[in-house]
C-alpha positions as CSV (number, residue, x, y, z in Angstrom):
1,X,-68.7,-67.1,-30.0
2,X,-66.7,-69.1,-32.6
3,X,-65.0,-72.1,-31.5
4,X,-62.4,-70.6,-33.8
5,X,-61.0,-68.0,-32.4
6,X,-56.8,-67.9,-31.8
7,X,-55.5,-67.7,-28.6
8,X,-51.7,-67.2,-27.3
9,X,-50.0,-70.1,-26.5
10,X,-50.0,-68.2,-22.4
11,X,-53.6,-70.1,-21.7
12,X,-51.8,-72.9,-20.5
13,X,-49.4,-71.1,-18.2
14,X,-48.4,-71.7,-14.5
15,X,-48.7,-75.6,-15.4
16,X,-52.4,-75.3,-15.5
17,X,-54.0,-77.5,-18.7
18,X,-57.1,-76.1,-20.2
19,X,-58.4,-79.5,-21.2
20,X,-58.5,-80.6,-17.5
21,X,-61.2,-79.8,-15.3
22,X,-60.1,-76.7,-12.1
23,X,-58.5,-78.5,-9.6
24,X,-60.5,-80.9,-7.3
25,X,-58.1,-81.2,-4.9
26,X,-59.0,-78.9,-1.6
27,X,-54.9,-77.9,-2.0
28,X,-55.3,-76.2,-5.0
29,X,-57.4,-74.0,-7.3
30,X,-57.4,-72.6,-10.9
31,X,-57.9,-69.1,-11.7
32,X,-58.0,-66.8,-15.0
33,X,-55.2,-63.5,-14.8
34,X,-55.5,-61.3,-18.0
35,X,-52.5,-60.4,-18.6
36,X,-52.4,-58.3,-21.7
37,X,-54.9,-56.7,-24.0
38,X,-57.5,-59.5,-24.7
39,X,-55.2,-62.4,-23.6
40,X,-54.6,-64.4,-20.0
41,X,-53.7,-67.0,-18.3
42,X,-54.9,-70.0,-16.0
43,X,-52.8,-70.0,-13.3
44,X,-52.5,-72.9,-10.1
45,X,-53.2,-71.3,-6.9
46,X,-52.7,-72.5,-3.0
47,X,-55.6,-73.2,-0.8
48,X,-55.1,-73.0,2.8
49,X,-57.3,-74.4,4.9
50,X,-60.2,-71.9,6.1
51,X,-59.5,-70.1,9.2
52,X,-62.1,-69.2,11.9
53,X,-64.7,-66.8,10.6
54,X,-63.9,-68.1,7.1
55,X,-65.5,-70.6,4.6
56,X,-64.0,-72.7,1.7
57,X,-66.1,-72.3,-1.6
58,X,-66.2,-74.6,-4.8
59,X,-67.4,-72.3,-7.3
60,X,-70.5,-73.2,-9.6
61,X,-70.5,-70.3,-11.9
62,X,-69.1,-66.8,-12.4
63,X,-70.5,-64.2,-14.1
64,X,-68.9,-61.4,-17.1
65,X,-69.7,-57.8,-16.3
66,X,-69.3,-56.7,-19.8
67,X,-68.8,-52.9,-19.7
68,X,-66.3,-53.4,-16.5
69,X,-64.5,-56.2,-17.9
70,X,-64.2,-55.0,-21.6
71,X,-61.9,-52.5,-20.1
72,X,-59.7,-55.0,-17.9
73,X,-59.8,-56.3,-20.5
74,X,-58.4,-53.7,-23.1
75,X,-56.1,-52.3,-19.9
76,X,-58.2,-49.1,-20.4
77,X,-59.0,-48.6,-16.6
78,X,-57.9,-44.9,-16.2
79,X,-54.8,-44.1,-14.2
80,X,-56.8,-42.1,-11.7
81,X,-59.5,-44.4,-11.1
82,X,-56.9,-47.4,-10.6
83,X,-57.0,-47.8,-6.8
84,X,-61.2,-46.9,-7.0
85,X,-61.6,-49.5,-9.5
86,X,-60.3,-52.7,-7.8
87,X,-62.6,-55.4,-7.2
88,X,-63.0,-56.2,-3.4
89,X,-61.1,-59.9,-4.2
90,X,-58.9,-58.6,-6.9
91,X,-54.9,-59.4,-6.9
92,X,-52.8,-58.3,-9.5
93,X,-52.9,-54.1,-10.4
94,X,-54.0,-52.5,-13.2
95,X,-53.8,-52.8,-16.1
96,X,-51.6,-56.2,-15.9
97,X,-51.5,-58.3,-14.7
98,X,-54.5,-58.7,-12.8
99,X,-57.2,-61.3,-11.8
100,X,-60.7,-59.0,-11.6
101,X,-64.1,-60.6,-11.8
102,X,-66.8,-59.9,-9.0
103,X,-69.9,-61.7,-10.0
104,X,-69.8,-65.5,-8.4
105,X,-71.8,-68.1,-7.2
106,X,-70.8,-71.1,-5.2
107,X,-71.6,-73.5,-2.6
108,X,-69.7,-74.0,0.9
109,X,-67.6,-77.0,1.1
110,X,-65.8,-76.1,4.5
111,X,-66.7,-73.3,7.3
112,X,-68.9,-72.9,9.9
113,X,-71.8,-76.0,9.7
114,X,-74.1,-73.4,9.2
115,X,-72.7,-72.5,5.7
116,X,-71.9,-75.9,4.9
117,X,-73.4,-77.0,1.8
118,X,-75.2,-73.2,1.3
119,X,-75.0,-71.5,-2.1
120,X,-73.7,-68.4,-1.8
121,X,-72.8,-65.1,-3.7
122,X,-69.6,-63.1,-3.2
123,X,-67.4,-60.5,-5.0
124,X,-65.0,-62.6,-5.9
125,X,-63.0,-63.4,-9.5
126,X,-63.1,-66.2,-12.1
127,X,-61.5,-69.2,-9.8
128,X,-62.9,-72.7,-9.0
129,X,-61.9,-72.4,-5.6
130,X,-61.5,-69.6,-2.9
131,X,-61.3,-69.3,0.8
132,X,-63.1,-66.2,2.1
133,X,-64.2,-64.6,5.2
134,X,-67.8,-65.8,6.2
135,X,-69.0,-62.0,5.6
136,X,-67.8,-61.6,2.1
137,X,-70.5,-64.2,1.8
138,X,-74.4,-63.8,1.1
139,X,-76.9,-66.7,0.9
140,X,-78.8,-67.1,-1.9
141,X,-82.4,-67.5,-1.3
142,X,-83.8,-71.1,-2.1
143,X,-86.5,-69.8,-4.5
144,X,-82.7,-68.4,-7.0
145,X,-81.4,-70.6,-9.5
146,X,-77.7,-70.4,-8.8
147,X,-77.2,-69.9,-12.1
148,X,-79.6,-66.8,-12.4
149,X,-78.0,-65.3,-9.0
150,X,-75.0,-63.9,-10.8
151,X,-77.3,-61.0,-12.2
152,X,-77.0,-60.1,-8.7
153,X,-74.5,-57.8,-9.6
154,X,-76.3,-55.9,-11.9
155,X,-79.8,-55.8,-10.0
156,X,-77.8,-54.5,-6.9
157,X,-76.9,-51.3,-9.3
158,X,-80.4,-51.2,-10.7
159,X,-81.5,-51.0,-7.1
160,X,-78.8,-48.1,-5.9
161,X,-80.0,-46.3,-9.6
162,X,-83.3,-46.6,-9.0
163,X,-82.4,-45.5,-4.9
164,X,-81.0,-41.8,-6.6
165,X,-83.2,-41.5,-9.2
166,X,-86.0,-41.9,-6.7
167,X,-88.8,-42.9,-9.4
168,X,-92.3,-42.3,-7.4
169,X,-96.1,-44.0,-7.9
170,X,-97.6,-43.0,-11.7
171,X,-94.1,-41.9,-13.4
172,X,-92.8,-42.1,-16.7
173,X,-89.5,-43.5,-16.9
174,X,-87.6,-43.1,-19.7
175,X,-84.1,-45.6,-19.2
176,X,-81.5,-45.2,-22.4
177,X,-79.7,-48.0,-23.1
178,X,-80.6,-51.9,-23.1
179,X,-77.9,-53.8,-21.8
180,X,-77.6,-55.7,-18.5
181,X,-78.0,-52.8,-15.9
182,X,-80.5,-51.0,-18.3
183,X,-82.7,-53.7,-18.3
184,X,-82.2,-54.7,-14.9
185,X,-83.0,-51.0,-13.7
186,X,-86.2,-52.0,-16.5
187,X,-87.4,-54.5,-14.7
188,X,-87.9,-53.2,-11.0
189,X,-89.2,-50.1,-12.1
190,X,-91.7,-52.0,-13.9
191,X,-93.0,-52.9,-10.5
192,X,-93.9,-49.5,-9.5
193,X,-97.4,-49.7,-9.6
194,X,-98.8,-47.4,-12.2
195,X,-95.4,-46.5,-14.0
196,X,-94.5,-46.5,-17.1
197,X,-91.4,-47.2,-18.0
198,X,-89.6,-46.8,-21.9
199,X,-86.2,-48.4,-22.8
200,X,-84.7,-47.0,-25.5
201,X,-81.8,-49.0,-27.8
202,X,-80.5,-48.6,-31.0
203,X,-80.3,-52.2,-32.1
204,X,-84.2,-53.7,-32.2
205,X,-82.8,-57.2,-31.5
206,X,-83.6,-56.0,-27.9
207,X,-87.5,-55.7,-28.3
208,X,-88.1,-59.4,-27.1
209,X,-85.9,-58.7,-24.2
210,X,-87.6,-55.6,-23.1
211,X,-90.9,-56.1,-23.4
212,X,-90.3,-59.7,-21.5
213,X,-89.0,-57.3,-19.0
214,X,-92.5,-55.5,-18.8
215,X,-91.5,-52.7,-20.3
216,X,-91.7,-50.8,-23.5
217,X,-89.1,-50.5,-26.5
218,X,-88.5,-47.6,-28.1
219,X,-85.6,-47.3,-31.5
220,X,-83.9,-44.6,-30.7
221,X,-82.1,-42.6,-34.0
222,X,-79.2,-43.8,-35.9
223,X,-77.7,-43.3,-39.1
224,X,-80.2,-45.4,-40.4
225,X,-83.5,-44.2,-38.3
226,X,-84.8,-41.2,-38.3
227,X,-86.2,-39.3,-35.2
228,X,-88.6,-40.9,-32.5
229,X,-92.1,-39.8,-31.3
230,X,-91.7,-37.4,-28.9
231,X,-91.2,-39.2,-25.6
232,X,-92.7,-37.6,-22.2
233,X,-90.8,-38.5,-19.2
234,X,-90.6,-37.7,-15.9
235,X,-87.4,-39.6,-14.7
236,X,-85.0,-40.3,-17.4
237,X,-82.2,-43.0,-16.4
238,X,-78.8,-43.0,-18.6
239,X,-77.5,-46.4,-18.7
240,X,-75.9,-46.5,-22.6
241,X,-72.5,-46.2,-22.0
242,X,-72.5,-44.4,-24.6
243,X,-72.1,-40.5,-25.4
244,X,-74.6,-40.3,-27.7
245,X,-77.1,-42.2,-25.6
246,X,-76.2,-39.4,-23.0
247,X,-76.8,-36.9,-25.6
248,X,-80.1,-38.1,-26.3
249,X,-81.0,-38.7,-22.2
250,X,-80.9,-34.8,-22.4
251,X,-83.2,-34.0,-25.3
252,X,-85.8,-36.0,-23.6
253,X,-85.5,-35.3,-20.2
254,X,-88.2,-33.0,-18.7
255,X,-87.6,-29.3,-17.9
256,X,-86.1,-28.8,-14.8
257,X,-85.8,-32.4,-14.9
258,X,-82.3,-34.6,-14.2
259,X,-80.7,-37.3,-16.4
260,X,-79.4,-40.2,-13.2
261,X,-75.7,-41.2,-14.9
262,X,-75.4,-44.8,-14.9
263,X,-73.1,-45.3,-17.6
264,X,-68.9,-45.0,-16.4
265,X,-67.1,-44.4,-19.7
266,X,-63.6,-45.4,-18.7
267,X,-60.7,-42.9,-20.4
268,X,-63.0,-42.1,-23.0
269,X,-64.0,-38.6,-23.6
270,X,-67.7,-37.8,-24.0
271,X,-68.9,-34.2,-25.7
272,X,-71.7,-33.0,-25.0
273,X,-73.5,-30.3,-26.8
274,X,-74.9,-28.3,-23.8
275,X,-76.0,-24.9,-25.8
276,X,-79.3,-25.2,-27.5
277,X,-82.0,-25.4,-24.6
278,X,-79.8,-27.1,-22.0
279,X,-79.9,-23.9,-19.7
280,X,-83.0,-22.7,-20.2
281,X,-84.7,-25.7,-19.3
282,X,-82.3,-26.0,-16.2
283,X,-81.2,-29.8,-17.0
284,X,-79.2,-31.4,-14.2
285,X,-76.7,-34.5,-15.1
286,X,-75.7,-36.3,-11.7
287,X,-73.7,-39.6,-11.9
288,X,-75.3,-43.4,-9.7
289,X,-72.2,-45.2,-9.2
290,X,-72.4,-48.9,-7.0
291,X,-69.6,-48.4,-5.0
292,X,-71.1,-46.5,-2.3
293,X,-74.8,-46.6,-1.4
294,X,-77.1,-43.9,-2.7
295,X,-76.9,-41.1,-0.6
296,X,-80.8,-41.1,0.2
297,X,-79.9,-44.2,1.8
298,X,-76.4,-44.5,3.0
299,X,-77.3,-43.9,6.5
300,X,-79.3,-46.5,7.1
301,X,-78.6,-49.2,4.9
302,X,-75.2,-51.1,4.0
303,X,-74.0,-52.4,1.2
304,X,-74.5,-56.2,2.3
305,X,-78.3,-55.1,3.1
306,X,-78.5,-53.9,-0.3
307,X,-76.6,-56.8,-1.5
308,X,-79.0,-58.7,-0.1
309,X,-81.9,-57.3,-0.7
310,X,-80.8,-57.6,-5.0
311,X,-80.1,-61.3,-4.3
312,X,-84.2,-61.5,-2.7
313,X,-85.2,-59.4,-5.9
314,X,-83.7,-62.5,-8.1
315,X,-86.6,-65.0,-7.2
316,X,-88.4,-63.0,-10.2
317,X,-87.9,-65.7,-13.5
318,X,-88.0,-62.8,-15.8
319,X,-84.6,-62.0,-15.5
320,X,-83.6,-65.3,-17.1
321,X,-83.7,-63.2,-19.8
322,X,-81.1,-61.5,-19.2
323,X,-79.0,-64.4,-18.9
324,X,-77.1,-64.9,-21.6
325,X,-74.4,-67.5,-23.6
326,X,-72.8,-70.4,-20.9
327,X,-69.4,-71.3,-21.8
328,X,-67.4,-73.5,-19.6
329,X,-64.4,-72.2,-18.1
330,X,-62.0,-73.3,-20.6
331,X,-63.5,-70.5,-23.4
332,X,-61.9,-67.8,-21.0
333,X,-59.3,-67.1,-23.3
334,X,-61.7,-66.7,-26.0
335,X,-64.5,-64.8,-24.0
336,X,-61.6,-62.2,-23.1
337,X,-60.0,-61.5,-26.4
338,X,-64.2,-60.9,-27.6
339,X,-63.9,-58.7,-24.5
340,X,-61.4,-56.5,-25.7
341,X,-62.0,-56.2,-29.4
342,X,-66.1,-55.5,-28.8
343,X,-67.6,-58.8,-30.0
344,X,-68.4,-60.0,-26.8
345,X,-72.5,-60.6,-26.3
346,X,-74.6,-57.7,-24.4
347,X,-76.3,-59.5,-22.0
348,X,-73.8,-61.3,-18.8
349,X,-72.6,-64.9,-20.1
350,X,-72.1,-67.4,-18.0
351,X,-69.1,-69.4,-17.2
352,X,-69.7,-73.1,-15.8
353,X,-67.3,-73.9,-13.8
354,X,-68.2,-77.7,-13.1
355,X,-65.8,-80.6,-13.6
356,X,-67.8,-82.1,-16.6
């Protein structure tokens, strides 16, 4: 991302200076609000002290959700999905202004002294400090970078995907689009022993990325590429967030088959052609969404165990390569205005939120 790019003067709001490191000081903590279309503000925030059954964390990184957090960042979160939409941690309401973020990593500086000094994940915005209840917060295993443990995010929705699309031993599985839960969803189903699993993209750039993921890359057509080889699937996993990707999900998918629905689209309006063979090869389109657990599971597992079990699935160092740019927390500004006009990278950047 250029060093380049122009900014409103707001960055340096609520007497917060963007050349200065977040706020040591236990008394305080800096946090990013956006507060219009592609532009925010750092603003100072108390600290109380942590209460019983709560911890203080220093954050170490935080993590960009790109399809979410392109529409924060744009103020394109759908009127009716407003109160469905807010992060667990969230203050502010849509569309501004509003601090959002759910992907961070930190380490316990105050709380019970059996959290003291753990890193841990929680659903909680870009801020170098937070108090939090004790169960907002999940350990990260020793063998996870805490770097890498961001992705924890998007691994948790590969699993609940992968949970309704209910992939089984031998299958052909056929994900559309190669972004962060696309690949994620790439990876574990890799694992299934005799699968074979087919990502397909329009950009090539993403070959490296998912065949390092143990899968196989497949072009799909564009303006400038003509029709694939036929593809034969037996569990076809829409992930695109695009309508066309969707589009394409249902040419593939098997008869009497079922494209899963990870993609959420926002406001935007997707057509579909559903004439053609749509009926008479009885297609089914049903939507995975994270914010509940698959139904196939929702009686017996929560959405800590699942959180949990994402975090466990991160000791594998091939999603590293899903990591992408670092920026320290200063670039905010810049990362959200790249956010709202579509230039921000694919894969989930990084934001270092260290004093250096």
């Amino acid at each position: 991302m250029s060093d380049t790019k122009q900014v409103p003067d707001s960055v340096h709001a609520e007497g917060v200076d963007a050349s200065s490191p977040p706020s040591l000081s236990t008394g305080a903590a800096t946090s990013w609000w956006t507060v219009g279309p592609g532009w925010g503000e750092f603003r100072s925030e108390p600290l109380s002290d942590p209460a019983e059954g709560e911890a203080a964390v220093r954050t170490l990184w935080t993590g960009i959700s790109r399809g979410t957090e392109s529409l924060i960042a744009r103020g394109s979160v759908p009127t009716s999905e407003r109160e469905r939409m807010r992060a667990p941690f969230q203050d502010g309401d849509f569309p501004f202004p509003v601090k959002y973020g759910y992907l961070n990593v930190g380490v316990v500086e105050n709380g019970p002294s059996a959290m003291r000094g753990r890193t841990v994940f929680s659903l909680f915005p870009h801020q170098s400090r937070f108090v939090a209840p004790v169960d907002a917060l999940v350990p990260v295993p020793a063998g996870v970078p805490a770097r890498r443990a961001v992705l924890a995010g998007a691994v948790e929705t590969a699993v609940n995907v992968l949970w309704d699309a209910a992939p089984a031993v031998g299958d052909r599985v056929v994900i559309v689009g190669a972004g962060m839960i696309g690949c994620s969803v790439a990876r574990l189903a890799a694992g299934i022993p005799g699968s074979d699993v087919s990502v397909v993209d329009v950009d090539p750039s993403k070959r490296a990325v998912v065949e390092g993921l143990g899968a196989r890359f497949v072009r799909a057509p564009d303006a400038g590429h003509g029709a694939v080889d036929p593809i034969r699937a037996d569990v076809v996993i829409e992930a695109s967030g695009n309508g066309a990707g969707l589009q394409f999900a249902l040419r593939v998918a098997p008869t009497d088959g079922e494209v899963v629905v990870a993609s959420w689209y926002g406001g935007r309006a997707v057509p579909l052609e559903l004439g053609g063979d749509f009926h008479s090869r009885r297609l089914t389109i049903r939507s995975s969404q994270v914010g509940a657990v698959a139904s196939s599971r929702r009686s017996r597992r929560t959405t800590r165990e699942r959180l949990t079990l994402a975090l466990g699935l991160l000791e594998d160092p091939a999603f590293d390569l899903l990591l992408g740019a670092t920026s320290s927390w200063r670039r905010l500004p810049e990362i959200t205005a790249a956010l709202a006009d579509g230039t921000a990278g694919e894969l989930c950047q990084t934001i270092d939120w260290s004093a250096g």
